[in-house]
C-alpha distance (Angstrom), angle and dihedral (degrees) to the residues before:
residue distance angle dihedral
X1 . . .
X2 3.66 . .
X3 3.66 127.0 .
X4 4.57 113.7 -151.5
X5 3.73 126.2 -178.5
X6 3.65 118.8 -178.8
X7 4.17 127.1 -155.2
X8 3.63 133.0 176.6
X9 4.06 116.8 -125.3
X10 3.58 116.6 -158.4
X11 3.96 95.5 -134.0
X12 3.28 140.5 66.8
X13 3.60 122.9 -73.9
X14 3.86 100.5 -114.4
X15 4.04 81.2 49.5
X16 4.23 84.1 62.4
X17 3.24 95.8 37.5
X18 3.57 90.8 57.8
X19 4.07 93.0 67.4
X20 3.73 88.6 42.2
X21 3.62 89.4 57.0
X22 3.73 95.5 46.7
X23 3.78 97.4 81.0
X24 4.30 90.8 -169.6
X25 4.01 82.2 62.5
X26 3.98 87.8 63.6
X27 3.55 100.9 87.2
X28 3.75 92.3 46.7
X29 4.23 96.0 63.8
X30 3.72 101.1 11.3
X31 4.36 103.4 97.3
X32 3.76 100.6 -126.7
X33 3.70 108.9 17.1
X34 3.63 103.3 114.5
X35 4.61 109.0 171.9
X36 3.63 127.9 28.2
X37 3.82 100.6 -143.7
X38 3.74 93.8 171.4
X39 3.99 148.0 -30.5
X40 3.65 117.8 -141.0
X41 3.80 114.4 -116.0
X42 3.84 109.8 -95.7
X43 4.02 98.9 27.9
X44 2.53 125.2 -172.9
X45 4.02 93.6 41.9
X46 3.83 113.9 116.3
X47 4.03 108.6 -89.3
X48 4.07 89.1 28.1
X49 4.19 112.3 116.9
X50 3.28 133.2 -159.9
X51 3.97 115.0 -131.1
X52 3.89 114.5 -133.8
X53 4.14 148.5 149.6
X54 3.69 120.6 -138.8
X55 3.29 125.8 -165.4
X56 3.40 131.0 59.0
X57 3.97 121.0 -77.9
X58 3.38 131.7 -62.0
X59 4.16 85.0 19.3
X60 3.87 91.1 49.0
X61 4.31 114.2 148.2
X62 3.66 112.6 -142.6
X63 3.80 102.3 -143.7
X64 3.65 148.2 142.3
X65 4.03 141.0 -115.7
X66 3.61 111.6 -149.6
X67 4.27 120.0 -152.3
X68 4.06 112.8 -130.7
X69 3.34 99.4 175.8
X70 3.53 142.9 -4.2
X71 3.68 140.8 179.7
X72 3.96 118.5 178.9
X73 3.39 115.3 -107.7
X74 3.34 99.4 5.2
X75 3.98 118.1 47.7
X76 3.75 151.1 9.3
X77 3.66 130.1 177.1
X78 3.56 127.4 -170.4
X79 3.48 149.3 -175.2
X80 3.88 110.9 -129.6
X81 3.87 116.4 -156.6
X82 3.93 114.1 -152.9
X83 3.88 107.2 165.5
X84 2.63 121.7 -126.7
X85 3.36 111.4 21.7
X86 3.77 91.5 52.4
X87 3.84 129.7 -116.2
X88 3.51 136.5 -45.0
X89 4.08 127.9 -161.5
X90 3.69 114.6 -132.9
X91 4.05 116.1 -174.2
X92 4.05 111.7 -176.3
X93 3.71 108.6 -166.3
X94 4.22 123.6 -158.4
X95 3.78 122.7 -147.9
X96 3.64 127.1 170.6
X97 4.05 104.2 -121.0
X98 4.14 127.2 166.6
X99 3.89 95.2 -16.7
X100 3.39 97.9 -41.0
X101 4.15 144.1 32.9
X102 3.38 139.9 -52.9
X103 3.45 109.2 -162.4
X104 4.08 126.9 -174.3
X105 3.44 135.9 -165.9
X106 3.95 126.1 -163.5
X107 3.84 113.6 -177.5
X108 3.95 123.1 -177.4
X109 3.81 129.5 176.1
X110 3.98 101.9 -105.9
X111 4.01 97.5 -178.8
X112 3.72 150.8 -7.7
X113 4.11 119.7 40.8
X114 3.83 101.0 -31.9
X115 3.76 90.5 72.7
X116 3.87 88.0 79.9
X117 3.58 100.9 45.3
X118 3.88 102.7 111.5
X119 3.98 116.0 -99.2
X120 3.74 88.4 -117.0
X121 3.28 97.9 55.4
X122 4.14 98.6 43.3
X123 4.05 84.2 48.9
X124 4.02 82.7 51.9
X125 3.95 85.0 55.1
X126 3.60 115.1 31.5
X127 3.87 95.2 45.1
X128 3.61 102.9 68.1
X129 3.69 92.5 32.7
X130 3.81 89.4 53.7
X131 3.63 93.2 45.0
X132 3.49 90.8 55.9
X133 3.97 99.9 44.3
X134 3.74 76.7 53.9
X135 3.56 94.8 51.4
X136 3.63 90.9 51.4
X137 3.75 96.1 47.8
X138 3.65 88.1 54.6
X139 3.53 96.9 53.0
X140 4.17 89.9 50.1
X141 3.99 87.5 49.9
X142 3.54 93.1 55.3
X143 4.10 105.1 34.3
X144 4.37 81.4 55.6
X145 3.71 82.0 50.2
């Protein structure tokens, strides 16, 4: 089951793609990432991760977030690690749309434990987390103007 939540950006797509692609901006818009430990050199190729903790301190995660694809400008898809319920894919697409971007994310639990959490109860989650990750990346877009 996969969970998508859409938002427009006033900018430009290569303008949101720009934070997307600057993997020591994740923690600051992604709900849950909490430290940046390190971003492998070339991000965001395909096979390049991001380094991170989640959680909130002293019950931080180390993990990583994996890219699957990317096009500039106009995707990235990931694979999100969150021990140790398992991992989830997350693909955030970019289209230009009335002067700016509309940009959509669809998540769904690809492995571990969270593939049996009812689909109710993952959209229950993931929706107002997404919204809010894409909330925040919004408001980064447009403060770098």
């Amino acid at each position: 089951m996969s969970v998508q939540v859409e938002r427009w950006i006033p900018a430009p797509p290569e303008r949101v793609y720009a934070v997307l692609a600057d993997g020591w901006s994740y923690p600051l818009w992604v709900v849950g990432a909490t430290h940046m430990r390190a971003v492998d050199d070339g991000y965001p190729a395909v096979g390049t991760r991001l380094h991170h903790s989640v959680g909130t301190w002293p019950l931080q995660l180390e993990d990583d977030t994996e890219v699957i694809e990317s096009k500039a400008d106009e995707l990235i898809e990931i694979r999100a690690h969150a021990w140790p319920s398992g991992a989830a894919r997350v693909r955030i697409t970019v289209d230009p749309a009335d002067g700016g971007s509309l940009v959509t994310m669809t998540e769904r639990a690809e492995r571990g434990p969270a593939t049996l959490i009812p689909g109710f109860v993952q959209q229950a989650m993931l929706v107002p987390r997404n919204r809010e990750s894409l909330a925040r990346l919004a408001d980064i877009v447009c403060e770098r103007g």
